[in-house]
C-alpha positions as a Python dict, from the first residue, in 0.01 Angstrom:
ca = {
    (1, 'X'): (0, 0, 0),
    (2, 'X'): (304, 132, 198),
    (3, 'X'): (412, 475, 218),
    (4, 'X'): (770, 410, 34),
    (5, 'X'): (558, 331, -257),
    (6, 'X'): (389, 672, -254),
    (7, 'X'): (670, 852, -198),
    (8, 'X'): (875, 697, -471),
    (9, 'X'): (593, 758, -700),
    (10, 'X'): (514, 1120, -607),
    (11, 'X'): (893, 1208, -627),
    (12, 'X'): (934, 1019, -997),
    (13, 'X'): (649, 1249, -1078),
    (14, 'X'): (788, 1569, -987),
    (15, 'X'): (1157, 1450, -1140),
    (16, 'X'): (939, 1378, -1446),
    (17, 'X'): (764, 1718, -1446),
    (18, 'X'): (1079, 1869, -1375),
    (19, 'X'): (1278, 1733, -1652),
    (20, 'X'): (968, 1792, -1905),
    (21, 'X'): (949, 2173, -1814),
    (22, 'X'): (1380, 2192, -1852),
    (23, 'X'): (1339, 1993, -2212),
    (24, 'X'): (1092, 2225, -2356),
    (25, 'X'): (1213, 2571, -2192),
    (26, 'X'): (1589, 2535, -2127),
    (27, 'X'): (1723, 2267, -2369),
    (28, 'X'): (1460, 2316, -2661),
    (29, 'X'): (1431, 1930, -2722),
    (30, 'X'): (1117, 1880, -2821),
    (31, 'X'): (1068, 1505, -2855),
    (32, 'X'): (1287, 1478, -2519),
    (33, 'X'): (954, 1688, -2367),
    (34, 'X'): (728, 1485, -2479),
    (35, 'X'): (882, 1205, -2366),
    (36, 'X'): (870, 1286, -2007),
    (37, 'X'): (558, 1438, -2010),
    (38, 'X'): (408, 1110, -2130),
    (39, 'X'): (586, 948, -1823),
    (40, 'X'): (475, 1226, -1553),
    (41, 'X'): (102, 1159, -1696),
    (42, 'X'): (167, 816, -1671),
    (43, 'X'): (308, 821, -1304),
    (44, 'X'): (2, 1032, -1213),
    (45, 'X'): (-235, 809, -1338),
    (46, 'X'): (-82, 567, -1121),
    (47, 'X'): (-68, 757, -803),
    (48, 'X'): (-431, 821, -852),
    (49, 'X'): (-491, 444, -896),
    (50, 'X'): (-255, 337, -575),
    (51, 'X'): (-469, 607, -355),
    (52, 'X'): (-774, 464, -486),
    (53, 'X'): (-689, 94, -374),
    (54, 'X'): (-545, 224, -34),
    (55, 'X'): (-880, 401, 26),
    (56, 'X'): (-1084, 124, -44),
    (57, 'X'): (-883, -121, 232),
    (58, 'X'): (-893, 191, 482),
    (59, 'X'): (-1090, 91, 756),
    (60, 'X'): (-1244, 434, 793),
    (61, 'X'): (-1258, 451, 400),
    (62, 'X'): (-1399, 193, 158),
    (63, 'X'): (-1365, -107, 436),
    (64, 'X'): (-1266, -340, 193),
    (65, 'X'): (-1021, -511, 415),
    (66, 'X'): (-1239, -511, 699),
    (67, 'X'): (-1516, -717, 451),
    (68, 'X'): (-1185, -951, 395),
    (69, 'X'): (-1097, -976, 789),
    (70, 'X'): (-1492, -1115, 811),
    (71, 'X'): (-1429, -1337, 512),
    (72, 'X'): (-1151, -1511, 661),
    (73, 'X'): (-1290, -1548, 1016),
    (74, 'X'): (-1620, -1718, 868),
    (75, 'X'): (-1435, -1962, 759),
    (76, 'X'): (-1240, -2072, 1023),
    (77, 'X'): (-1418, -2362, 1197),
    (78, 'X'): (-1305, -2271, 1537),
    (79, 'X'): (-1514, -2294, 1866),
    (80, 'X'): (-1313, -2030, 2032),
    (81, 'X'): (-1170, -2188, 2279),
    (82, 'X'): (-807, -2232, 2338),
    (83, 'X'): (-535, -2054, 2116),
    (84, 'X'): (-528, -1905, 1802),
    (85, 'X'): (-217, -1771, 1592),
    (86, 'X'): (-202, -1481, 1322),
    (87, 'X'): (95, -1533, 1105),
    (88, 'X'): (160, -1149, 983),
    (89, 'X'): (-35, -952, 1198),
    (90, 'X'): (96, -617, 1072),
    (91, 'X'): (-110, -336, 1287),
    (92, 'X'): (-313, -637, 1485),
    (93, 'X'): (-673, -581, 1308),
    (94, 'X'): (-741, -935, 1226),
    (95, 'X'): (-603, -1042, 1518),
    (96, 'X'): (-778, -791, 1725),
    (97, 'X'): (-1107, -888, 1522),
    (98, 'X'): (-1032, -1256, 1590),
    (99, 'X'): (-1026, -1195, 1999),
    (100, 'X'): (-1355, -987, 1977),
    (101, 'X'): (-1508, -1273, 1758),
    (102, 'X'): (-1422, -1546, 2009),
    (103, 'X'): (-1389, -1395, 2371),
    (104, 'X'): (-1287, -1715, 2518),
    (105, 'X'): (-954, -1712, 2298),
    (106, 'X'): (-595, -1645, 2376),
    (107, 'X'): (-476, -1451, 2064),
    (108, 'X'): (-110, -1427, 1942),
    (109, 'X'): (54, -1224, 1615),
    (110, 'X'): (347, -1217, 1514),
    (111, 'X'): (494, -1058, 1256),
    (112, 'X'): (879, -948, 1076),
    (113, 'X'): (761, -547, 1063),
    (114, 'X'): (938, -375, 808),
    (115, 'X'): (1046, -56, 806),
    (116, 'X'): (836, 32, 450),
    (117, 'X'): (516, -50, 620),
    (118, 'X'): (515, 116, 916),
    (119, 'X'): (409, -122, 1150),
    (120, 'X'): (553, -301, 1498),
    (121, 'X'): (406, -402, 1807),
    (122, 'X'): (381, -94, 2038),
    (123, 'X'): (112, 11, 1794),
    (124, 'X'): (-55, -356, 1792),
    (125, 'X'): (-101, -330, 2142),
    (126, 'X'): (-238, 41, 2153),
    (127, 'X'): (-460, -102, 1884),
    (128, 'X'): (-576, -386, 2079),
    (129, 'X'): (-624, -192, 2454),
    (130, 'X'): (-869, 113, 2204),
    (131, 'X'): (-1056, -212, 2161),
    (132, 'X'): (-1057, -357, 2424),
    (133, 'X'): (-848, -674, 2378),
    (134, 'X'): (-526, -602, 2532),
    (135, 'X'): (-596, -900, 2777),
    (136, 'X'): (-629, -1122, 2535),
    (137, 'X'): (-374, -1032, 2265),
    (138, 'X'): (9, -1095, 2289),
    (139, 'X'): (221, -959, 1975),
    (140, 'X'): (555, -1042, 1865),
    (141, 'X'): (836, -1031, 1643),
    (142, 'X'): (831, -1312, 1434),
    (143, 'X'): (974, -1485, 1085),
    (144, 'X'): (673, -1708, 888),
    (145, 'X'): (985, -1843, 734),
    (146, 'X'): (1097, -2021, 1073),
    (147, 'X'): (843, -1961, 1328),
    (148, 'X'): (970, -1962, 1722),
    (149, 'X'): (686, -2209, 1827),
    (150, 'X'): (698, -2601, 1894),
    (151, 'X'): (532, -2825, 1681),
    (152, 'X'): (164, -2851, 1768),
    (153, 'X'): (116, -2526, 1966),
    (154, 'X'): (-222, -2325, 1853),
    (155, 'X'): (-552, -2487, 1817),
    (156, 'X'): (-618, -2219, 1545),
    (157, 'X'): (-420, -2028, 1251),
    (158, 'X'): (-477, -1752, 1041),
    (159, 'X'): (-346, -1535, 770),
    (160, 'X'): (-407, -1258, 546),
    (161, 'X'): (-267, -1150, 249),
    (162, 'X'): (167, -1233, 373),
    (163, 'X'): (290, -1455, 206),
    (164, 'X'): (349, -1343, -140),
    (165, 'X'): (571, -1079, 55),
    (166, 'X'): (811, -1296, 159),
    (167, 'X'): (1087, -1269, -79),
    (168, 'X'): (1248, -1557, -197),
    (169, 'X'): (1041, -1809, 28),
    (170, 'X'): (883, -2157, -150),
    (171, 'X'): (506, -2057, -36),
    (172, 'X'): (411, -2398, 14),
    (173, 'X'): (679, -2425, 256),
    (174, 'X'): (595, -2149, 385),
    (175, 'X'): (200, -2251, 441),
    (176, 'X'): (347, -2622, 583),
    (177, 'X'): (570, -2432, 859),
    (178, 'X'): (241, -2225, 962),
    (179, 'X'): (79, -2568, 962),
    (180, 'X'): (360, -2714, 1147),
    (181, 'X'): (256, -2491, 1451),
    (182, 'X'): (-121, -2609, 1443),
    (183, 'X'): (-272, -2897, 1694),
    (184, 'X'): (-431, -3196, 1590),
    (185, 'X'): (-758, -3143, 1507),
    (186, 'X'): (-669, -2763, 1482),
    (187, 'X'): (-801, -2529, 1198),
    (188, 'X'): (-650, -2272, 945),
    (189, 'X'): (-773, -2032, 713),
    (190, 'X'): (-483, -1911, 552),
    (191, 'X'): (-563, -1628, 255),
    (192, 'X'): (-340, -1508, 17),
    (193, 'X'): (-270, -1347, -375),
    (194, 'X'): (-154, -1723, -487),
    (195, 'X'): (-93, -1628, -788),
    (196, 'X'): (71, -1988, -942),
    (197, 'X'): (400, -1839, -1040),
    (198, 'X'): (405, -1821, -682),
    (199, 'X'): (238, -2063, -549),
    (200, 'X'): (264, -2315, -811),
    (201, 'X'): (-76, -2612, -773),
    (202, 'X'): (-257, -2535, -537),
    (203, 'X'): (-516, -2778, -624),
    (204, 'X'): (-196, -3080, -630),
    (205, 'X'): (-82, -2914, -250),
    (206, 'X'): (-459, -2958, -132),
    (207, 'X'): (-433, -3285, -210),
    (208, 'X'): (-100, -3310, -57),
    (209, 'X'): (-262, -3210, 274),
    (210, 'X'): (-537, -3442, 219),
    (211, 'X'): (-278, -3740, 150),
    (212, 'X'): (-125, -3635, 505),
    (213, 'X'): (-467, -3644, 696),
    (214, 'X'): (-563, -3301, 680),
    (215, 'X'): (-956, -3325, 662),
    (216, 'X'): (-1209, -3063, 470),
    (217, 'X'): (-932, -2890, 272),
    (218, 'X'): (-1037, -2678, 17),
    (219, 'X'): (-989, -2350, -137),
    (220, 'X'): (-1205, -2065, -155),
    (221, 'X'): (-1225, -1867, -392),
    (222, 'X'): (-1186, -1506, -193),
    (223, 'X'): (-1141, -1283, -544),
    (224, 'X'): (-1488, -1326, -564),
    (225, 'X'): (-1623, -1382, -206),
    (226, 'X'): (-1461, -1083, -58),
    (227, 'X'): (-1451, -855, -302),
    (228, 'X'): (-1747, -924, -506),
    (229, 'X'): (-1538, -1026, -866),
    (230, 'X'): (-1182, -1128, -1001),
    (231, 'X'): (-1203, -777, -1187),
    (232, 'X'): (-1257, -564, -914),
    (233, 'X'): (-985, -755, -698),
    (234, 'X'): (-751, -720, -1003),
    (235, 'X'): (-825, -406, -977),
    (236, 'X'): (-671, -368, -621),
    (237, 'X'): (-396, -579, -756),
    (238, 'X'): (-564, -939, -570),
    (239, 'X'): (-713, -1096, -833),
    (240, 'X'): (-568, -1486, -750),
    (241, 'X'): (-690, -1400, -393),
    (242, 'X'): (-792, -1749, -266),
    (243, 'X'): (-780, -1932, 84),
    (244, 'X'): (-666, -2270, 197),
    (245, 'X'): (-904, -2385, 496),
    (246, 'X'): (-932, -2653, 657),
    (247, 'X'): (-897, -2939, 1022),
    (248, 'X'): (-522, -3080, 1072),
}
């Protein structure tokens, strides 16, 4: 949850508050009052809820992205050796968590850094050297729409939760362009909210893949795995959170 959205929130609910305190006091319209009041409760009731889910993904908080980092990396059939891609590494966790999992690995994220989230790589690389994986870490700027790799370059990728941010972007295109960038016989584990007015079927792309020689595609069903039920990940506004694995 990015700081833009918590700041357009909290300043709707002051306008709101504002505007219900003038309608009662200064302009004596009664059912103009009520009116905003019911949207400054409202607007409350969802900054409460939007602290809530960014508490529970805090790393120093509920951990609940940390429990989805582990999710992802468990199911990436990798030996650790060679090279590994994150595609959206925002401030370098996973990929961070990725070269302490497999210390034989050459680690690379990349991602477009907004300005609403607050991320870029100066702090992916403080990130990595307070854990010790400067070394083996390289960040850069980087579009999943086109990425700046050759064919065939990583012998592992990854994702988390990126996709569905990419405005405008055909996700399955998007997911065959990470894949473009994998080696034969590489492996992916590539996580996301597909919700299917997204993603459209999933379960007809698997098959896709299969039909192309991917082997061992499937899709996990993270809602559940990682957060323990499709209500509770609803809940944090991931409840199609699944995760195409598999071996190019």
């Amino acid at each position: 949850m990015s700081n833009p959205v918590f700041y357009v929130v909290g300043a709707l609910l002051v306008l709101s508050v504002i505007l219900a305190v003038l309608s009662f006091t200064v302009f004596h319209i009664a059912a103009l009052g009520v009116l905003f009041s019911v949207a400054a409760a409202a607007l409350l009731a969802l900054l409460v809820w939007i602290t809530w889910i960014r508490k529970q993904y805090a790393f120093g908080g509920g951990g609940m992205m940390e429990r989805v980092h582990k999710t992802v990396l468990a199911h990436l059939n990798f030996d650790g050796q060679g090279s590994l891609l994150e595609v959206g590494c925002g401030s370098g966790a996973l990929s961070i968590r990725a070269a302490l999992t497999w210390p034989d690995a050459e680690v690379t994220g990349i991602d477009y850094w907004g300005a609403a989230y607050g991320y870029g790589q100066a702090m992916c690389e403080k990130n990595a050297a307070s854990e010790g994986a400067a070394a083996r870490c390289v960040f850069k700027h980087g579009d999943a729409n086109k990425l700046d790799f050759p064919d065939e370059s990583f012998d592992a990728v990854v994702s988390n939760y990126v996709y569905h941010n990419v405005m405008g972007a055909d996700k399955q295109a998007l997911l065959l362009e990470t894949l473009r960038v994998l080696k034969k016989g590489g492996v992916f584990a590539l996580n996301d909210d597909m919700k299917p007015k997204m993603y459209g079927d999933m379960d007809a792309f698997v098959q896709k893949l299969r039909d192309m020689g991917y082997e061992d595609v499937r899709l996990i069903d993270t809602a559940t795995e990682a957060f323990g039920s499709r209500r509770r990940a609803a809940m944090m506004m991931l409840g199609d959170s699944r995760m195409l694995v598999g071996r190019k």
